[in-house]
C-alpha positions, -999 to 999 in steps of 0.1 A, spaced: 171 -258 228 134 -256 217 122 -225 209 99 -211 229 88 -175 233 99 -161 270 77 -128 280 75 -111 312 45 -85 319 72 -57 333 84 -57 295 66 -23 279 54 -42 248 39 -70 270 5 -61 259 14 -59 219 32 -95 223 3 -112 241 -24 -100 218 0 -112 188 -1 -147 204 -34 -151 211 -40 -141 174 -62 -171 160 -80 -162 124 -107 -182 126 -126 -175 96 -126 -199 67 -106 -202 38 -117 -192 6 -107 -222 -13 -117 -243 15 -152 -232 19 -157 -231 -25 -147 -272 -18 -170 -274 8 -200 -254 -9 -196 -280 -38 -196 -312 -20 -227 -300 1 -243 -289 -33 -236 -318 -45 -245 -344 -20 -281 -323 -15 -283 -325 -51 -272 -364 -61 -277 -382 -24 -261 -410 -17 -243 -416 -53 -223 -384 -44 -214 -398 -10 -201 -428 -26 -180 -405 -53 -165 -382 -29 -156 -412 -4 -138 -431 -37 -117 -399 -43 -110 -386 -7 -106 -416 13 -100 -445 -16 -125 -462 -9 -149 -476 -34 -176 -495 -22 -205 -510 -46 -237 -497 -30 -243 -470 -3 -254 -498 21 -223 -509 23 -211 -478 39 -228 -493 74 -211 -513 93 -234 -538 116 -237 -536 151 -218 -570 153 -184 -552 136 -186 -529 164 -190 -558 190 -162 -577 177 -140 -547 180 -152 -543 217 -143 -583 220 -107 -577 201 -91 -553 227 -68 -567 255 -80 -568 288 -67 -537 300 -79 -517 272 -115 -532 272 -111 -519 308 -101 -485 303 -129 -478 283 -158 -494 302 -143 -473 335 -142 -437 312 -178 -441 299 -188 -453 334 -173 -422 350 -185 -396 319 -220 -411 322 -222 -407 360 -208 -370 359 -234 -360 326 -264 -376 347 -260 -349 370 -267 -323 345 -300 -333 337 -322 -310 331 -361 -313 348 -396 -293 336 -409 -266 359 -442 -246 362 -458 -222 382 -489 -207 391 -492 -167 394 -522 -149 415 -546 -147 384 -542 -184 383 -516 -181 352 -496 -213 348 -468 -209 332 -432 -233 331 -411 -249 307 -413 -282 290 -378 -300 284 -375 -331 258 -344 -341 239 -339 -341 198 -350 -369 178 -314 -379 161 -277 -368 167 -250 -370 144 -213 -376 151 -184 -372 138 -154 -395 148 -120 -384 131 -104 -413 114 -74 -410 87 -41 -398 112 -66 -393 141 -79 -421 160 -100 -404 189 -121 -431 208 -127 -404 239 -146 -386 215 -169 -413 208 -173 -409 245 -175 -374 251 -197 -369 226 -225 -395 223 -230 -401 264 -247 -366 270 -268 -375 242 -277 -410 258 -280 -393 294 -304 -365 275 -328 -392 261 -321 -385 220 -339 -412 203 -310 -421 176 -273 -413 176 -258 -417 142 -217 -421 142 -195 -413 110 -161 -414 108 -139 -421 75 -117 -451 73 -93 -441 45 -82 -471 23 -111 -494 45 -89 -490 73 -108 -491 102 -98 -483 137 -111 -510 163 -109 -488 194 -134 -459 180 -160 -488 169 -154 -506 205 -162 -472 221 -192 -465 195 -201 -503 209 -199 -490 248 -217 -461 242 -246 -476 223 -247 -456 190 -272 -468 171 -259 -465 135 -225 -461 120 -212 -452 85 -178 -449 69 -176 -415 58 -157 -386 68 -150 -354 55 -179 -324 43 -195 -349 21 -204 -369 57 -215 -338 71 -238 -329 42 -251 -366 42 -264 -359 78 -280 -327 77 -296 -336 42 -301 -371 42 -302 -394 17 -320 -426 14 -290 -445 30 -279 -423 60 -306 -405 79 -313 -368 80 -302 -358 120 -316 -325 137 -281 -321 154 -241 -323 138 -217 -325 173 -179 -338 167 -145 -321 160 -131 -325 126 -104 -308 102 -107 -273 83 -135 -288 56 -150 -306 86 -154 -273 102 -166 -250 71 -194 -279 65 -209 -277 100 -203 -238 97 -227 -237 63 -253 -266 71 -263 -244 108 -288 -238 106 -306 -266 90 -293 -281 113 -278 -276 154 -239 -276 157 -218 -279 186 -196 -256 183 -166 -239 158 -136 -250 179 -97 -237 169 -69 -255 181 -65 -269 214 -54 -247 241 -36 -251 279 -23 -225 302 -12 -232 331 -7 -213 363 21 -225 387 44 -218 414 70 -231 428 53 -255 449 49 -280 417 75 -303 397 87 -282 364 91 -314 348 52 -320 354 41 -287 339 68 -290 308 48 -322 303 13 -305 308 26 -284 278 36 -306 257 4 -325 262 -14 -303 244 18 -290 219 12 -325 202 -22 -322 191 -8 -302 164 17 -274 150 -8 -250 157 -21 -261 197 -9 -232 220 5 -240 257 12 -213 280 27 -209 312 21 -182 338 43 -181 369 56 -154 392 87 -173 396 117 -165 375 135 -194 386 105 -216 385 101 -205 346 138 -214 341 138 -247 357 106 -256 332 128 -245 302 154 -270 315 122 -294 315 110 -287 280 150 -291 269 157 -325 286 121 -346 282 115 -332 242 138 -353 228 122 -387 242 91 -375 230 76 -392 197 58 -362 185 90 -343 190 85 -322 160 49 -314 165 53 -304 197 84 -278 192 62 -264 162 36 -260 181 60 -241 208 73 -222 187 45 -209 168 20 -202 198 35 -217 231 50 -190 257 63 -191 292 55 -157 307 69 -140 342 41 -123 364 40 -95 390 20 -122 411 -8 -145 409 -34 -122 406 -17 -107 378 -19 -140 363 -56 -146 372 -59 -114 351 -42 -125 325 -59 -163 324 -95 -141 321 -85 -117 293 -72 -152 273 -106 -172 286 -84 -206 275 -95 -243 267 -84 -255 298 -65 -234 326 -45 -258 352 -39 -244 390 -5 -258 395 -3 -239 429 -2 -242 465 -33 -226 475 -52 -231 442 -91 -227 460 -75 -192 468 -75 -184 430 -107 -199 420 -133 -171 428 -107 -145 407 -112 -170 377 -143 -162 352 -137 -174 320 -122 -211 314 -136 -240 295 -126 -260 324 -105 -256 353 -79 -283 368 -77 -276 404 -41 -290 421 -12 -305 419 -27 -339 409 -49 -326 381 -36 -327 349 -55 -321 318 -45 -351 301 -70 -368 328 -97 -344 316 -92 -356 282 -99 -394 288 -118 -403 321 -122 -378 349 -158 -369 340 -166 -336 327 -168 -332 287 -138 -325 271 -154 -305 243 -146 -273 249 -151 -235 243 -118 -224 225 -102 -187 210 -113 -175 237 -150 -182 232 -153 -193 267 -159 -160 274 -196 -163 260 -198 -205 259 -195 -238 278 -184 -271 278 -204 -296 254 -232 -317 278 -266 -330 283 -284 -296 280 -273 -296 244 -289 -326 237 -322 -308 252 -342 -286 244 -364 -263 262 -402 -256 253 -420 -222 274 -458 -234 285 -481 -208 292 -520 -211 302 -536 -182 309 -568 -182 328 -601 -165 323 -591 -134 349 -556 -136 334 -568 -128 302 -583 -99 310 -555 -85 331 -527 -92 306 -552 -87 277 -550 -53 288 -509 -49 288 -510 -66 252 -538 -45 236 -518 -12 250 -482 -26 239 -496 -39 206 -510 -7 202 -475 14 207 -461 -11 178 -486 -6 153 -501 -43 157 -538 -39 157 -546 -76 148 -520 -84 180 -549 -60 201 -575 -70 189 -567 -106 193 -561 -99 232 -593 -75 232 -616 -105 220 -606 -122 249 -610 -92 280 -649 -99 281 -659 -134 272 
């Protein structure tokens, strides 16, 4: 039998246990971020000969000239051409449906025009460049190509820049077929903090971007986490999370599976369960017994169980709406009879799988919405990745003659209170022309 941690809230150390769960340290590593600090140093200091270096050492690959790190648009169109039918498919329908759902997020200028004649709005253009990272090595994540570089297309960014390491030249044809879909513009064979230094730097082979979006390991992560600044980030995201609320209206076999969906992105993914249900929570441990040993990420995903995975008993559903807000999780599935009845008693989720038929693997690939998501709990405070991060938003303000002398007024007195006297006078010089 898997292990698997079994709680129930009635137990008087329920709170204690839960918190201990939830525990996530996600500050960085020393040794990690001294690594990281030198290969940024470096690549700021030594451009695109430290690029080449660091990509011998790390990935083993050892290319003559940093131009070679670019692969042509026609590598990426070839890969496109090299996939079976059904696969060429699948992709073309998941950027069809991911465009579709990002176009509705647009966002459009606005102005106004107070009683003084006062117009004031906002402006709203997108950022010049983009860059984004593609895992590559173990992880071959062509939905990320997707999920990340449609917004930026749908928001009107001028260049998308795509890097993703191909340790030992190894390249992975389905990530360059999706980079081909999407339409990225440039893509380089680099990975690792030395990539993300490369694009928030620049050197004279890869371009300087405004913006780093893309998930990537724990050096990944500290590079984005020291180059913000310089540069816009997505986000800092921990390790994928479900939780899933359920009754006994839904196959236990189909939530088992939800769990171990996420379980095998890695030892440390956490998969929860809330139900209200003893014998609904027994019949999923039966699940998680028989289907685990068919799985092929068998091992990952009974780490991952055991570390941070727990099935937990509830007083009722709204004790587990309760719950699912004080964790704020990834992605929280409603695998419940009445699950609109739960919705308005839900604030905080990254994004919310409503039904039987929902699962989150479809989230993942092609049901629309980005799959870039708030984790540790930071969807208390933060959203899904999408267009408006590919925007930005610029205030406009003209102020007329009369409204000069009206607010001129307000500023010379407020101005005043701070000790700002070039702030009143500058509105003064104004109140009388």
């Amino acid at each position: 039998m898997p292990r698997i941690s079994v709680l129930s809230t009635r137990d008087a150390d329920f709170g204690a246990r839960l918190t201990g769960l939830l525990a996530f340290e996600n500050t960085q590593d020393a040794s990690i971020d001294a690594t990281v600090a030198a290969i940024l140093e470096d690549v700021r200091a030594r451009g695109d000969e430290a690029v080449l270096d660091h990509t011998r050492r790390l990935d083993r690959l050892d290319l003559p000239a940093a131009t070679a790190l670019e692969l042509p648009r026609s590598v990426l169109e070839q890969a496109f051409a090299g996939l079976g039918h059904a696969r060429r498919e699948a992709l073309v329908h998941a950027a069809s449906r991911i465009r579709a759902y990002h176009e509705r997020q647009v966002t459009q200028p606005w102005s106004y025009t107070d009683a003084d004649g006062n117009c004031l709005g906002q402006n709203v253009t997108p950022v010049d460049r983009v860059g984004i990272y593609v895992p590559g090595g173990k992880a071959s994540y062509p939905s990320s190509v997707l999920m990340n570089t449609l917004p930026a297309k749908v928001a009107g960014v001028g260049e998308i820049v795509m890097v993703t390491p191909t340790p030992g030249g190894e390249r992975n044809d389905l990530v360059l077929a999706a980079a081909a879909v999407c339409g990225v513009n440039r893509v380089f064979t680099i990975g690792g903090a030395q990539a993300v230094a490369a694009l928030a730097y620049g050197t004279k082979t890869i371009p300087k971007v405004d913006k780093i979006v893309g998930p990537g390991n724990a050096y990944v992560a500290a590079a984005k986490r020291r180059v913000f600044g310089m540069v816009g980030i997505d986000m800092l995201a921990g390790p994928s999370e479900v939780l899933v609320i359920a009754d006994a209206s839904t196959n236990p076999d189909w939530v088992a599976m939800d769990l171990f969906a996420q379980a095998e992105h890695d030892e440390m993914a956490q998969s929860i369960l809330l139900t209200s249900d003893q014998a609904f929570l027994h019949a999923v441990l039966d699940g998680i017994e028989r289907q685990l040993g068919d799985m092929p990420r068998r091992d990952t995903i009974s780490a991952s169980l055991a570390a941070r995975g727990a099935l937990i008993l509830v007083r009722d559903l709204d004790e587990a709406c309760e719950i699912a807000n004080r964790i704020a999780p990834e992605h929280l599935e409603l695998a419940v009879a009445d699950p609109d009845a739960l919705l308005p008693k839900l604030r905080h989720a990254g994004a919310i799988f409503i039904g039987h038929y929902s699962s989150e693997s479809l989230g993942d690939y092609c049901a629309g919405p980005n799959h870039v998501l708030p984790t540790a709990g930071s969807a208390r405070f933060s959203s899904p990745l999408g267009v408006y991060d590919f925007q930005k938003r610029t205030s406009l303000i003209r102020v007329s003659r009369a409204g000069a002398r009206k607010l001129g007024a307000v500023a010379m007195e407020l101005a005043a209170g701070e000790g700002l006297p070039a702030h009143a006078k500058s509105a003064q010089y104004r109140l009388h022309d």
